[in-house]
C-alpha positions as CSV (number, residue, x, y, z in Angstrom):
1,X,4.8,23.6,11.3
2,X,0.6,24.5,11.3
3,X,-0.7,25.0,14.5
4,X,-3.4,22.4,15.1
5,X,-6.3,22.3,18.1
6,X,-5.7,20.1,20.7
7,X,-7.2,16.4,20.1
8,X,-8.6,14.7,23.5
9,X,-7.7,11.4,24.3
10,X,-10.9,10.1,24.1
11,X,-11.3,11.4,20.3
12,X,-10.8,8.3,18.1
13,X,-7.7,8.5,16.5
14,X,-5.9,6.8,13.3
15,X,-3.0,6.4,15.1
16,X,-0.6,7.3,12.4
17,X,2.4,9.4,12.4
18,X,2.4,9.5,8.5
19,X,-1.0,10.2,7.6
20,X,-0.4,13.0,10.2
21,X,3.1,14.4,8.5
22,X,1.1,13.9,5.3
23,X,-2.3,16.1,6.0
24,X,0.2,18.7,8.2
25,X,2.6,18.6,4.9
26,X,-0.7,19.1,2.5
27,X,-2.2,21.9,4.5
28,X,0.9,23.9,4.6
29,X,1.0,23.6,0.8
30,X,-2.3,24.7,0.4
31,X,-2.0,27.3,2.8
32,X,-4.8,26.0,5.4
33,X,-4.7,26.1,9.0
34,X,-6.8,24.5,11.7
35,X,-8.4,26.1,14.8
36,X,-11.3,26.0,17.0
37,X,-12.0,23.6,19.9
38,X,-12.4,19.8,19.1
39,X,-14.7,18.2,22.1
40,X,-12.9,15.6,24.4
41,X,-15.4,13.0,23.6
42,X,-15.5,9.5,22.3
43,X,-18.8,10.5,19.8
44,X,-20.2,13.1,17.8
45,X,-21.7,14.5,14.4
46,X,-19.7,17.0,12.7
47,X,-21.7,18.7,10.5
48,X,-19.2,20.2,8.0
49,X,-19.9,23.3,5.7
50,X,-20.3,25.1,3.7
51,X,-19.9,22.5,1.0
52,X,-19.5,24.1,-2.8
53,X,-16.5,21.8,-4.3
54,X,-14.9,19.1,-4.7
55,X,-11.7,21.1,-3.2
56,X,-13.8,20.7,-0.1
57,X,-12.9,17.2,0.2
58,X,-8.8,17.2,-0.1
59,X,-8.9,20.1,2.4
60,X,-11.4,18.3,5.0
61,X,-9.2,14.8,4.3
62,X,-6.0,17.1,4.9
63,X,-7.1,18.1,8.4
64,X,-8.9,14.8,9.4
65,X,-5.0,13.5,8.7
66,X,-3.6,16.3,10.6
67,X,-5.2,15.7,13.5
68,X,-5.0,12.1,13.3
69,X,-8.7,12.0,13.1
70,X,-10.3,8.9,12.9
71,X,-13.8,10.1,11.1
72,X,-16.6,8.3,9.3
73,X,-18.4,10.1,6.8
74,X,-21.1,9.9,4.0
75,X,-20.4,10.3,0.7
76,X,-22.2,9.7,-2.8
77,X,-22.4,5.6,-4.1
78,X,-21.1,7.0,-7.7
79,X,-17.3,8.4,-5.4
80,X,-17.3,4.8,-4.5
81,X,-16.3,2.9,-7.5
82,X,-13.1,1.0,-9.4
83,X,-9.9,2.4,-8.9
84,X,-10.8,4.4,-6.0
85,X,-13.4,3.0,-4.1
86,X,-11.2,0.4,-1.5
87,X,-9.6,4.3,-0.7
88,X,-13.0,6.1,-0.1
89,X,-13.2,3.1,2.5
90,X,-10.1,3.5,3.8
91,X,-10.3,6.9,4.6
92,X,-13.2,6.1,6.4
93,X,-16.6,6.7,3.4
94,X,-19.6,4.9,3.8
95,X,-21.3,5.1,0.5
96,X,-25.1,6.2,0.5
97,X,-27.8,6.2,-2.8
98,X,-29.5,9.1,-2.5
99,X,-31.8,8.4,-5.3
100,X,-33.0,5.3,-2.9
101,X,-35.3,5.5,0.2
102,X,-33.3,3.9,2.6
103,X,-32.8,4.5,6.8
104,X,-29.5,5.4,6.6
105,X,-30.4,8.0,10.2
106,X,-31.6,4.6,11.8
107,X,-28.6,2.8,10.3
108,X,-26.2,5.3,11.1
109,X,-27.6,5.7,14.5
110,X,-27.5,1.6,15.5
111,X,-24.0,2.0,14.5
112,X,-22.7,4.7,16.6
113,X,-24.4,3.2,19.5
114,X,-22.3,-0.1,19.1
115,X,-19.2,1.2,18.6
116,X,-16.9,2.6,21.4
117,X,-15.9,5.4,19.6
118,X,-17.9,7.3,16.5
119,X,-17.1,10.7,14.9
120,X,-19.6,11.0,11.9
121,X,-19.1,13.5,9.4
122,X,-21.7,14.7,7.1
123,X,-21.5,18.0,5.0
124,X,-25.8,19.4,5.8
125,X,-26.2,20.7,2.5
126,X,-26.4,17.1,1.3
127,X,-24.8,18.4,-2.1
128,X,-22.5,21.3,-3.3
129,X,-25.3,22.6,-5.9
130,X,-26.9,25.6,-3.8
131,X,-29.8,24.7,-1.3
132,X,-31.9,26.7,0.5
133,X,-32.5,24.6,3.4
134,X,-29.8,22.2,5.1
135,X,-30.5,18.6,5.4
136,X,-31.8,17.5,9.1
137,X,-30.6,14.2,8.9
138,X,-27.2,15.3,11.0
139,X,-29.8,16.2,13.9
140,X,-32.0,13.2,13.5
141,X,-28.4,11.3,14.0
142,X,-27.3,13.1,16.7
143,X,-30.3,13.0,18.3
144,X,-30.7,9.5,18.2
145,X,-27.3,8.7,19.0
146,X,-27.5,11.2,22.0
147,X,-24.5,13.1,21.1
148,X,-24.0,16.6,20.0
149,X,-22.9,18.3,17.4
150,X,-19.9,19.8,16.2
151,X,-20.3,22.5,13.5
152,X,-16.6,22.4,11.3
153,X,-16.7,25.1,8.8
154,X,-14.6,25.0,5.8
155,X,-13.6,28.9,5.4
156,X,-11.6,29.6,2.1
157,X,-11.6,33.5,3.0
158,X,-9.8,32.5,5.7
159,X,-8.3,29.2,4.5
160,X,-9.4,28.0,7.6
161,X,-10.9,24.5,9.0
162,X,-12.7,26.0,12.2
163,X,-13.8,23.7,14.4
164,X,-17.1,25.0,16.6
165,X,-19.6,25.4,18.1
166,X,-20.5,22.3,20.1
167,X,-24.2,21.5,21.3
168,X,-26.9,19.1,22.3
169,X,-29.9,19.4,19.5
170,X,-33.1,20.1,21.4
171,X,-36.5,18.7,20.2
172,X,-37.3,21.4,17.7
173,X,-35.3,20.5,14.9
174,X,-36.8,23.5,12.9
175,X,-35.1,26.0,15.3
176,X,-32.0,23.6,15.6
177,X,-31.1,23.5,11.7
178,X,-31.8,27.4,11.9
179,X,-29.2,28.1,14.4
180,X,-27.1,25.9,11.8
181,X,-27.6,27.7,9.4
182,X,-27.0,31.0,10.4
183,X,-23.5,29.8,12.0
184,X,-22.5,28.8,8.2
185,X,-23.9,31.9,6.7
186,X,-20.7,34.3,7.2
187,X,-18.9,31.5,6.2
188,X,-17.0,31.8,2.8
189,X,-17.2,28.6,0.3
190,X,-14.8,28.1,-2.6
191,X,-17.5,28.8,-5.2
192,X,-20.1,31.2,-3.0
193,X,-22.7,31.2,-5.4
194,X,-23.3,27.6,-4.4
């Protein structure tokens, strides 16, 4: 048995026993564990790096189902297609073009303020080639939403999902994505070169 952060009651939940034997079962076998503080709240961003493989994904799925997460998250349109896209859906993808101009903070935004309960995920890098600068649009979201942020690193020196530090973005987005940033600096990836 992992040891797994304490999930709030007002944290939307999936509210399945065997999706949550499954991810505890998959992290054991890959040798992941889970810590760090998961806010008692009904909404937030959960801006998830760093973000350098497609390993990234199994092990972030294995702790959402841990946890009994319920999470929405943005992925890639080409991850959504025939066999596998009704199960990208499932596990809670909303596909995004990223070729298109489109207004998915706007759209993402309008949805978190109409549902009761909203965790969105979205990995700031935007892609796992190397970037020098995160994407903003997690802020923009938050922002707009009026609900913080939870930086969730993915730490494969550790093999560790950490979960933390929470905030409130302030106005200058600049200084916002910085202190982002510098959190996920330390912060190991599967392929660091990324």
């Amino acid at each position: 048995m992992i040891s797994l952060p304490q999930v709030g009651a007002s944290v939307p939940r999936r509210g399945s026993p065997a999706t949550q034997a499954i991810g505890g079962a998959a992290l054991r076998l890959m040798g992941w564990s889970v810590a760090g503080e998961i806010p008692d709240l009904p909404k937030f961003v959960a801006a998830v790096a760093p973000h350098t493989s497609n390993w990234d994904f199994v092990v972030g799925v294995a702790a959402m189902f841990a946890l009994d997460l319920r999470i929405t998250f943005i992925g890639k349109h080409t991850l959504f297609r025939w066999p596998i896209a009704g199960v990208m859906r499932w596990l809670g993808g909303v596909p995004v073009d990223r070729s298109a101009s489109h207004g998915l903070v706007g759209d993402t935004v309008h949805a978190m303020e109409g549902a009761p309960a909203s965790v969105v995920a979205i990995a700031p890098q935007g892609t796992r080639s190397p970037v020098r600068r995160f994407k903003s649009g997690f802020l923009h979201i938050a922002r707009g939403a009026q609900v913080p942020v939870v930086l969730v690193s993915l730490d494969y020196a550790a093999h560790c999902v950490r979960f933390g530090p929470t905030f409130m973005p302030g106005a200058d987005v600049d200084a916002e994505l910085e202190r982002a940033q510098r959190f996920f600096a330390t912060v190991k990836g599967r392929n660091p070169q990324a």
